[in-house]
Every structure is written in structure tokens, then in C-alpha cells.
MIDRENKE-871158 format. One line per field, with one value per residue (C-alpha): residue number from 0; x, y negated, z negated; residue in one letter. Coordinates in Angstrom, 3 decimals. Each point is the difference from the previous one (the first is absolute). Layout:
# residues N
seq: c(NUM,...)
px: c(X,...)
py: c(Y,...)
pz: c(Z,...)
type: c(a,...)
# end
This chain:
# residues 375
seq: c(0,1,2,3,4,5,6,7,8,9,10,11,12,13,14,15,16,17,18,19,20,21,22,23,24,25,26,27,28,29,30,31,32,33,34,35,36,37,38,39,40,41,42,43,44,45,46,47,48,49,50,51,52,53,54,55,56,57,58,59,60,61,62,63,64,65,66,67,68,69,70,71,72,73,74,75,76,77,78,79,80,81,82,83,84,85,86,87,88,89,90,91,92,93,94,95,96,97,98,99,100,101,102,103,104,105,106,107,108,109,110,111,112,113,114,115,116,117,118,119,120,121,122,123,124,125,126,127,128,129,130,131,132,133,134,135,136,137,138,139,140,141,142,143,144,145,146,147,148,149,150,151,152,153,154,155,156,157,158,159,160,161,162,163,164,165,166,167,168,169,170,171,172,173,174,175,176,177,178,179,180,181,182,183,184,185,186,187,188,189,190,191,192,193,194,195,196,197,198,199,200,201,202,203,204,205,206,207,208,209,210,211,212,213,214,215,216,217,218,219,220,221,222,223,224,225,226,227,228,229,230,231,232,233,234,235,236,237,238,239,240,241,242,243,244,245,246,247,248,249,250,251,252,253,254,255,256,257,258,259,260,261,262,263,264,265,266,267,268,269,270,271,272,273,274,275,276,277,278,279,280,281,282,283,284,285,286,287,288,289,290,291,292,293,294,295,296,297,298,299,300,301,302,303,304,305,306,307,308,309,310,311,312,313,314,315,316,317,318,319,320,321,322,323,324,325,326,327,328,329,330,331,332,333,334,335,336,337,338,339,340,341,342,343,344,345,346,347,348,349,350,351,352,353,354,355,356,357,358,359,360,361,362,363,364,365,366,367,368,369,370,371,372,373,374)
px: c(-5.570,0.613,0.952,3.790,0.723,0.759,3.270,0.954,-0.223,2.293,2.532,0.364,0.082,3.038,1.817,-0.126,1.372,2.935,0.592,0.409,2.609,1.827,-0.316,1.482,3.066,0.985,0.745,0.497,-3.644,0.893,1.171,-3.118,-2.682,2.176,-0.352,-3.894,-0.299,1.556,-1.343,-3.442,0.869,1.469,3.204,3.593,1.300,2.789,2.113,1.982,-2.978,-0.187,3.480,-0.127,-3.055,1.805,2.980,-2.544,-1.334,3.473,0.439,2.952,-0.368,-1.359,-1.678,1.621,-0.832,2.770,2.462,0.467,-3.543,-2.320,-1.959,-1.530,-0.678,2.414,1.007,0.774,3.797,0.862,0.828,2.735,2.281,2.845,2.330,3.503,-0.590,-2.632,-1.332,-3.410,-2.390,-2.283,-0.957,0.275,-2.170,1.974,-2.516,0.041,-1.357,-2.433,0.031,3.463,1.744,2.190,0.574,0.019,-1.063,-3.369,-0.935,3.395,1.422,-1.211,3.012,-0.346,0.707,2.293,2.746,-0.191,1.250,3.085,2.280,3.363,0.950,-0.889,2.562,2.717,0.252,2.307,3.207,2.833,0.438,3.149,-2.137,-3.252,1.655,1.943,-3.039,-1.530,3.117,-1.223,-3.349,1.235,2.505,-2.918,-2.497,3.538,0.217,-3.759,1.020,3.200,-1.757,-0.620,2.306,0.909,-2.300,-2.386,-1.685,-2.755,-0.619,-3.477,-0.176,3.226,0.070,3.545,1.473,2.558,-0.725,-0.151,3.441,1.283,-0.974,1.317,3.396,-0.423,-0.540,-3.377,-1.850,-2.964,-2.883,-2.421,-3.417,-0.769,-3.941,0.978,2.049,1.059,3.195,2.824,2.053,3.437,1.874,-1.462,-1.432,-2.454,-3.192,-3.677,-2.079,-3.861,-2.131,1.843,-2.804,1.550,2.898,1.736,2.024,-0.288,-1.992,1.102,3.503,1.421,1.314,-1.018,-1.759,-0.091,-2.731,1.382,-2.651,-2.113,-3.117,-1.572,0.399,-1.660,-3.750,-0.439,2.580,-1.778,0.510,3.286,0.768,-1.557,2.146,3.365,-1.441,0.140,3.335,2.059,1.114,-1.474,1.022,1.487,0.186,-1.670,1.260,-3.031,0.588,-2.660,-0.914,-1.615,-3.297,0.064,2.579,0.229,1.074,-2.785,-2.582,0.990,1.506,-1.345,3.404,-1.398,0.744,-3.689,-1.047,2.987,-0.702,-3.487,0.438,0.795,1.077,0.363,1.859,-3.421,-1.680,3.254,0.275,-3.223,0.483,2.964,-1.352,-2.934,2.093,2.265,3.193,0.658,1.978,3.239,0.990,-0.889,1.381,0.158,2.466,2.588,2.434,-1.639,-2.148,-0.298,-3.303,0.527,-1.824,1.722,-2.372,-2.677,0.593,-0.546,-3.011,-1.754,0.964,-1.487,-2.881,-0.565,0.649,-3.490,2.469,-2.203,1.456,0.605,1.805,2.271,0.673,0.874,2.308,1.890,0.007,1.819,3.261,-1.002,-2.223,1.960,0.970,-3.871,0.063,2.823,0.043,-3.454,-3.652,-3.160,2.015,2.359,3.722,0.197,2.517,-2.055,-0.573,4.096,-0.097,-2.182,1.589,3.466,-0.953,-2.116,3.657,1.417,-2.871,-0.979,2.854,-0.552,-3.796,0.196,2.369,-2.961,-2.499,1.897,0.487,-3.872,-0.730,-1.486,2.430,-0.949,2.194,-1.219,1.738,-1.688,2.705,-2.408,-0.233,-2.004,-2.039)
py: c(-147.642,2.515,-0.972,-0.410,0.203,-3.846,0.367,3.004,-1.623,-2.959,2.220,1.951,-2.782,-1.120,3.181,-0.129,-3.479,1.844,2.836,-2.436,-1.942,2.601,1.326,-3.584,0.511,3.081,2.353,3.419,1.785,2.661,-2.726,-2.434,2.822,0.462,-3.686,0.062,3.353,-1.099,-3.281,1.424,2.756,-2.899,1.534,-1.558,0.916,2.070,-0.031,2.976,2.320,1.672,0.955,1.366,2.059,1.397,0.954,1.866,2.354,0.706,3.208,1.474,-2.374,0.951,-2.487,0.302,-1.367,-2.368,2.274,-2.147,-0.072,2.367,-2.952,-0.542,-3.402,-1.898,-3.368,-0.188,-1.949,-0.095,2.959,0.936,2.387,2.325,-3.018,1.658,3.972,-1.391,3.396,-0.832,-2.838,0.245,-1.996,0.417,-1.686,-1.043,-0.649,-1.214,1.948,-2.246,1.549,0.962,-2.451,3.344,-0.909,2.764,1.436,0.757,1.676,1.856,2.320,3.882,2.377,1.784,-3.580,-1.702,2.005,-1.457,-3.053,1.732,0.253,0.214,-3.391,-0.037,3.084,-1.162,4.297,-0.339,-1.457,1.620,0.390,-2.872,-2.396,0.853,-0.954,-2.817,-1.389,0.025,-0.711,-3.551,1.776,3.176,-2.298,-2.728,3.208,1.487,-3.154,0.428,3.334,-0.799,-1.559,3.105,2.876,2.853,2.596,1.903,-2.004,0.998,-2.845,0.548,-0.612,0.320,-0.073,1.503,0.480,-3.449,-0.997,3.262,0.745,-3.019,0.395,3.336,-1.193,-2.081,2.800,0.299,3.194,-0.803,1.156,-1.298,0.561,-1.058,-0.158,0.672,2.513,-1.708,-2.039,2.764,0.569,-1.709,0.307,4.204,-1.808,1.773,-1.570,1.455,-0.389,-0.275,-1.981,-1.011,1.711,3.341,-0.441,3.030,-2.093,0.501,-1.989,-3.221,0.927,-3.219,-3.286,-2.289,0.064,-2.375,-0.766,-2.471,-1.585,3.162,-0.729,-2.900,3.027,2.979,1.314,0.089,-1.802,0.534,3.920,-0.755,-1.779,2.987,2.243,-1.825,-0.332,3.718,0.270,-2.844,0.404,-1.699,-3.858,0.907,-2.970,-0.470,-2.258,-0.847,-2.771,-1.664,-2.820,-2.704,-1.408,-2.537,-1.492,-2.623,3.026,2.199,-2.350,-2.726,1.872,3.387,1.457,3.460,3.007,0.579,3.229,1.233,-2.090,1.060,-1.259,-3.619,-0.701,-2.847,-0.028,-0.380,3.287,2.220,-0.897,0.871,3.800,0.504,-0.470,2.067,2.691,-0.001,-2.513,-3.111,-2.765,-0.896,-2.766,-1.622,-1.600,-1.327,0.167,1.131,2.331,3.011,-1.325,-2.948,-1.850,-3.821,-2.655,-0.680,-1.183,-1.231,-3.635,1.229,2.271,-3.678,-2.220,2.708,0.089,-3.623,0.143,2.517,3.778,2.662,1.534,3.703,-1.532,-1.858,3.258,1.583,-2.618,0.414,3.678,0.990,-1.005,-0.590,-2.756,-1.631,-2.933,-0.557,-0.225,-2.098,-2.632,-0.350,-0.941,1.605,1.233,-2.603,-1.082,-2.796,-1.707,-1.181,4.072,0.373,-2.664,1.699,3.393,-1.375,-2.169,3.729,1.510,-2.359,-0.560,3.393,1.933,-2.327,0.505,3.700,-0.951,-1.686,1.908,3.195,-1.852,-0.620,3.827,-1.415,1.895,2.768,2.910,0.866,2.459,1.102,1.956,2.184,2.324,3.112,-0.422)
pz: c(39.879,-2.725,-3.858,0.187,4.084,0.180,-2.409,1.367,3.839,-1.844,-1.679,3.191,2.016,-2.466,0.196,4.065,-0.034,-2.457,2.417,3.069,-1.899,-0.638,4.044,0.848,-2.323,2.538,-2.435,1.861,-0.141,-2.739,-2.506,0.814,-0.563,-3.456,-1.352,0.725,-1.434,-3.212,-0.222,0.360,-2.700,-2.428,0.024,0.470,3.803,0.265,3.180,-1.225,-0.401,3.215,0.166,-3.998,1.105,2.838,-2.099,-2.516,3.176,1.106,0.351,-2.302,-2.739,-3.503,-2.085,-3.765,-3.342,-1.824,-1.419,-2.834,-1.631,2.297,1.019,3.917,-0.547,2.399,1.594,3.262,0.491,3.225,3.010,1.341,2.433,0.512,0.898,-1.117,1.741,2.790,-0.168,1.004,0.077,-2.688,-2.856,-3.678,-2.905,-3.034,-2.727,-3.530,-2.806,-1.806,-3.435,-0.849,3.475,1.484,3.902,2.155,3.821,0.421,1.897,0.185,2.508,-1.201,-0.902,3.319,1.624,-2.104,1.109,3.528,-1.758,-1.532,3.894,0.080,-0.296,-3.173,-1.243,1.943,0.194,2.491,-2.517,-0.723,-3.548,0.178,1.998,-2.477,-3.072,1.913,1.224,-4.129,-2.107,-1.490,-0.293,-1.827,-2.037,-1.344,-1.108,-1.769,-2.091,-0.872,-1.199,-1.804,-2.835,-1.512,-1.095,2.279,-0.171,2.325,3.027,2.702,2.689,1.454,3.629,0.530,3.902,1.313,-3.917,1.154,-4.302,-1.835,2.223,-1.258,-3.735,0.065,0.442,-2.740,-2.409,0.169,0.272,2.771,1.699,2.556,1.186,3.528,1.339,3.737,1.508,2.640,-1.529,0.164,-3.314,1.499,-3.287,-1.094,-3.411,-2.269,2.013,-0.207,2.858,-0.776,-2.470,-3.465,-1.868,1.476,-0.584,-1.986,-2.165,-3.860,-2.234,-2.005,1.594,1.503,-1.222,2.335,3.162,2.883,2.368,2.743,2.689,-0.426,-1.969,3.464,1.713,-1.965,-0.062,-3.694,-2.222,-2.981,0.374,0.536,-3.141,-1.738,1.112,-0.190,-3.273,-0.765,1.174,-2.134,-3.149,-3.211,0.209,3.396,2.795,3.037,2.686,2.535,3.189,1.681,2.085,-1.835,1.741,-2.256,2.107,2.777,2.601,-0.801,-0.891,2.820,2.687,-0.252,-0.275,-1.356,2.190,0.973,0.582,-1.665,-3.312,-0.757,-3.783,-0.795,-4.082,-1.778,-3.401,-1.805,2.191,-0.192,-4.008,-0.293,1.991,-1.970,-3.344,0.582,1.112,-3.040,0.581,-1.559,2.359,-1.915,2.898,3.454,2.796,3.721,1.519,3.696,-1.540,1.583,2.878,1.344,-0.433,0.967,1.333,2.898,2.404,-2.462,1.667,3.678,-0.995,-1.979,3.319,2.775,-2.155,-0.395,4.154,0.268,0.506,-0.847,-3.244,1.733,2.606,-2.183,-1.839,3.158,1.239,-3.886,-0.148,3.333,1.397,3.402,-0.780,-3.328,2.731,0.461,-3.467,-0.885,2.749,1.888,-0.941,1.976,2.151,1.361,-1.186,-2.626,-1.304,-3.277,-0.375,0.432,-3.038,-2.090,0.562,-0.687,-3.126,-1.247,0.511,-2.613,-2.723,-0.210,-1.777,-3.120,0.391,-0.284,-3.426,-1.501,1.192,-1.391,-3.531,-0.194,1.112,3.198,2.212,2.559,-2.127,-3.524,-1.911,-3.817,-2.339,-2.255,-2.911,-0.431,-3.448)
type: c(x,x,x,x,x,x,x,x,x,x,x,x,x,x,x,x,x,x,x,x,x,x,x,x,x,x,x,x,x,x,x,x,x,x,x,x,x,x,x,x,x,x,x,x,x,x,x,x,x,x,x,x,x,x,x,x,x,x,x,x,x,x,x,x,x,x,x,x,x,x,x,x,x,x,x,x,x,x,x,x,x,x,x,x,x,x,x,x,x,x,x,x,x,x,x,x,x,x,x,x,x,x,x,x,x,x,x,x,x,x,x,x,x,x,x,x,x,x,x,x,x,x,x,x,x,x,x,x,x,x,x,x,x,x,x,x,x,x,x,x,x,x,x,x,x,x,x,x,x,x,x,x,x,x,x,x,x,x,x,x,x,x,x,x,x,x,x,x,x,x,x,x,x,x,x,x,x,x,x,x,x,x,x,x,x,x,x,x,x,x,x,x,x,x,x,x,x,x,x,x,x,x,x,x,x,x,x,x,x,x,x,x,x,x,x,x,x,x,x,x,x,x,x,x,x,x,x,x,x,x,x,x,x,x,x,x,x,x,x,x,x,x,x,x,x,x,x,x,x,x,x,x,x,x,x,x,x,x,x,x,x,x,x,x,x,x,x,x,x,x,x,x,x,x,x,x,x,x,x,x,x,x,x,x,x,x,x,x,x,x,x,x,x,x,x,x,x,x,x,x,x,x,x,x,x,x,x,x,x,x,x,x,x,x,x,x,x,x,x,x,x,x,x,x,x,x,x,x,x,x,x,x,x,x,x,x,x,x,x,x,x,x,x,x,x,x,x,x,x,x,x,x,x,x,x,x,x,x,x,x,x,x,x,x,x,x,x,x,x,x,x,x,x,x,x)
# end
């Protein structure tokens, strides 16, 4: 017998005794050839890697470095679908920067594709101006007490979807503009509005007082470019207003409650200081909070107790993002009415408005708004 043959006959003889353990378990065939493949490559198994793989070979998708620090080096955090819109059935990577920790989509939807994400549901086109500004009034009231802090001047609110705020401001004495990225929201109220990208935008520079950016930066391609140019266009010491959700939050980071594909760009108040400081604005204040959009925790209970009960995450997030199946959420488990759920659900009803009040106070809540100077 050749030098050597006897320990490799043992060590495959131990490896084929692995493999048939691992046939007995019944795992489906695809996962079983994984966990031999990585345990004969000495590498941790990882049950999610065939469906990240097939998510990088999508077609449509563009893989992008972290807009934050240029870096490709990523962690993988879990992958998810279109659960609010439905508008098709693919999946989406959110990953972790691992040098500067900026959370975003990647792969994310091209900007050919993106717009299929963008339907009409989402403008609400179809309003009257009365019902549109109806519909928004606590909204357009909680971003006018952001602005009030500072004296009347000259304001531009970037993404400013029908013109419901700048309308409102206006009226206040207020001499506004807007900039929206889509031309698909009509201008209800005939307000100053660009349509196109901010950094074309014929407005002069260092000419405004303050400028707003309200649950816009999740959704744009390049927020850093952005920054720049609102930059150009405020006034020495002028304020900037930016609104964000918070994944460092029990929605976002427990419950996935960012608009996937639509939020492609996931801050923190440590990765959003960090962008606006190295694009020239010192934050003067931050804070979580509901007075523009709501961002509670209502259902955190129900999502912990279907987990604990073996629901597959996505379909949990299904069952909490549509209306149709909020009963399925709220009152049965796997599938089947129970009255322990109906518990649950009604005791999550009660506790969680003073969660969201401490959760807020800590700057653990889903909305985070940053009041700003330029330097």
C-alpha cells in the first residue's frame, strides 16, 4: 500500500460516515450537498447562500459600493421583498458595510428598474388638491414646526412630491421652492417646483435659508451628491432639515419595517453624522420622534411570539404590511385562530404607545430627524 493511502482511506472513510448523517437528517438535497461542501472546505455553512447568489445574477440589479466610504466589503443581514407594493417577487440583500457600518440594498434595482417600483399607489396622483392636503395636514403641520425655529426667510424643500409643504409655508410668509426627482406627482397647488436632479436645479447659489429634506435620502441613488449640492445652494450658517428612518431602531432592525426596494439606503445617527460632516454641515440637534410620520412599534410583540412559534420572517412581514391579512397577524399563529395570539395582540395595543415614548427619548425610534448648519 502506498506511503500515506491508509490515513487517507480513514479520513475518507470519516467524511462518508459525515455525509450519511447528514442524508438521515432529510435535509432537502440542495442544502445537504451545502453542509458537506462546507464542512469539507472548513468553512461555516450558510443556509442563506444560495438565495444571496441568486439575487447577485438577477438580472436588473447593479452591485454598488457603500456610499458612505467607497468600500465593497459587506455583511450580509438578512433578504427581503416588495411586501407593501407586491410588485414582483424578487428578493433584495440588505448588507452592512464593514468599515464605516452604512446599511443599504445590494444588489439594488438599476435606474431603468427602479421606477417599476414607483406605481401609482405610491403618488396617490389621483387626489384632488382638498383631499391631498387633507389627507397630509398633521404631516405638513409637524415638518412646519421643524421649520418655525428659524426666522422667515427663503426655503427650498427637496423632494417635495405634490408641493402639499412648500404650499403650506408659503402661506405662512415664506418665500419657497421645491425640487421634485420624478415627474410623475402633479403640481396640485402651481408652486415654484423643479422637476429633475437637485444638482440641476437653476436656483442661485448660497440663496436659501433653510432647506428641508423629508423621507428622501432611503430613497435616493447617491445622497452624498446630494448633500453637495444642497450645500451649494444654502446660505452661509444656513439650516438644513433632513428626516430619516433610523435602523438603529426596533422597527428597522427587528421587524424590517424599511420600505425595501424603495429604501435602498439605511442611516443610523452615527453613518448620517458622519455624511454630513464630510460634506460640510455641522448637526446642531437630533431626535426620534411621530410628529411627521409615524414610525411605531406596534406589532413588535406579535412579530417576537410568531417567531418563537417557527413563522418564517417574510411571511410575518407580509401578514403586517397588508390589510387583508392584518387579522392573520393580529389573532392567529401558523395559520390557525388563537386566542393566546388575540392576547398578545391586544396587550401589544396597550404597551406599545409608551414603548415608542421611550424608545423615541433614547433615539431608538423608527423617525430620525437631524437640524443642521452649513459651516
Amino acid at each position: 500500500m502506498p506511503a500515506g493511502a491508509g490515513e487517507l482511506a480513514v479520513r475518507d472513510m470519516r467524511d462518508s460516515r459525515h455525509l450519511k448523517g447528514l442524508q438521515l437528517r432529510r435535509r432537502p438535497k440542495i442544502a445537504t450537498r451545502a453542509v458537506a461542501r462546507a464542512h469539507l472546505e472548513r468553512r461555516p455553512f450558510d443556509p442563506n447562500a444560495e438565495r444571496k447568489r441568486n439575487i447577485m445574477l438577477a438580472p436588473g440589479l447593479e452591485t454598488v459600493a457603500c456610499n458612505l466610504c467607497g468600500s465593497k466589503a459587506t455583511k450580509h443581514l438578512f433578504s427581503t421583498k416588495d411586501y407593501r407594493f407586491l410588485v414582483d417577487d424578487r428578493d433584495f440583500n440588505v448588507v452592512k458595510c464593514t468599515n464605516c457600518g452604512l446599511v443599504y440594498v445590494n444588489p439594488r434595482p438599476d435606474e431603468n428598474d427602479i421606477h417599476r417600483y414607483y406605481n401609482n399607489d405610491f403618488y396617490n396622483a389621483e387626489e384632488t388638491p382638498e383631499a391631498a392636503f387633507l389627507g397630509v395636514k398633521d404631516r405638513i403641520l409637524g415638518m412646519a414646526a421643524h421649520v418655525k425655529k428659524y426666522p422667515v426667510g427663503r426655503l427650498l424643500d427637496v423632494g417635495c412630491y405634490r408641493g402639499e409643504f412648500i404650499y403650506h409655508m408659503k402661506g405662512l410668509g415664506w418665500d419657497t421652492s421645491g425640487v421634485e426627482f420624478s415627474s410623475r406627482p402633479p403640481n396640485l397647488f402651481n408652486q415654484d417646483i423643479f422637476y429633475g436632479d437637485v444638482a440641476d436645479a437653476p436656483f442661485k447659489e448660497q440663496s436659501f435659508d433653510v432647506i428641508t429634506i423629508w423621507a428622501v435620502f432611503e430613497h435616493v441613488y447617491d445622497p452624498r451628491k446630494i448633500l453637495r449640492s444642497v450645500n451649494r445652494l444654502l446660505k452661509p450658517g444656513g439650516a438644513l432639515i433632513v428626516l430619516v428612518p433610523n435602523y438603529n431602531s426596533l422597527p428597522a432592525r427587528f421587524m424590517h419595517h424599511d420600505d425595501v426596494p424603495r429604501h435602498i439606503t439605511m442611516f443610523t445617527k452615527k453613518t448620517l453624522d458622519r455624511m454630513l460632516r464630510e460634506e460640510g454641515f455641522a448637526a446642531q440637534s437630533w431626535e426620534c420622534g411621530q410628529d411627521v410620520y409615524g414610525g411605531s412599534a406596534r406589532g413588535w410583540l406579535n412579530f417576537l411570539v410568531k417567531r418563537l412559534a417557527g413563522e418564517p420572517m417574510g411571511d410575518i412581514q407580509a401578514q403586517n404590511r397588508s390589510v387583508e391579512r392584518w387579522p392573520e397577524f393580529s389573532r392567529q399563529i401558523r395559520g390557525k385562530d388563537s386566542a393566546f395570539m388575540k392576547k398578545v395582540d391586544d396587550f401589544d395595543v396597550w404597551l406599545t404607545p409608551h414603548l415608542d415614548k421611550v424608545l423615541d427619548r433614547l433615539m431608538l425610534g423608527f423617525i430620525m430627524t437631524v437640524h443642521a448648519r452649513k459651516l
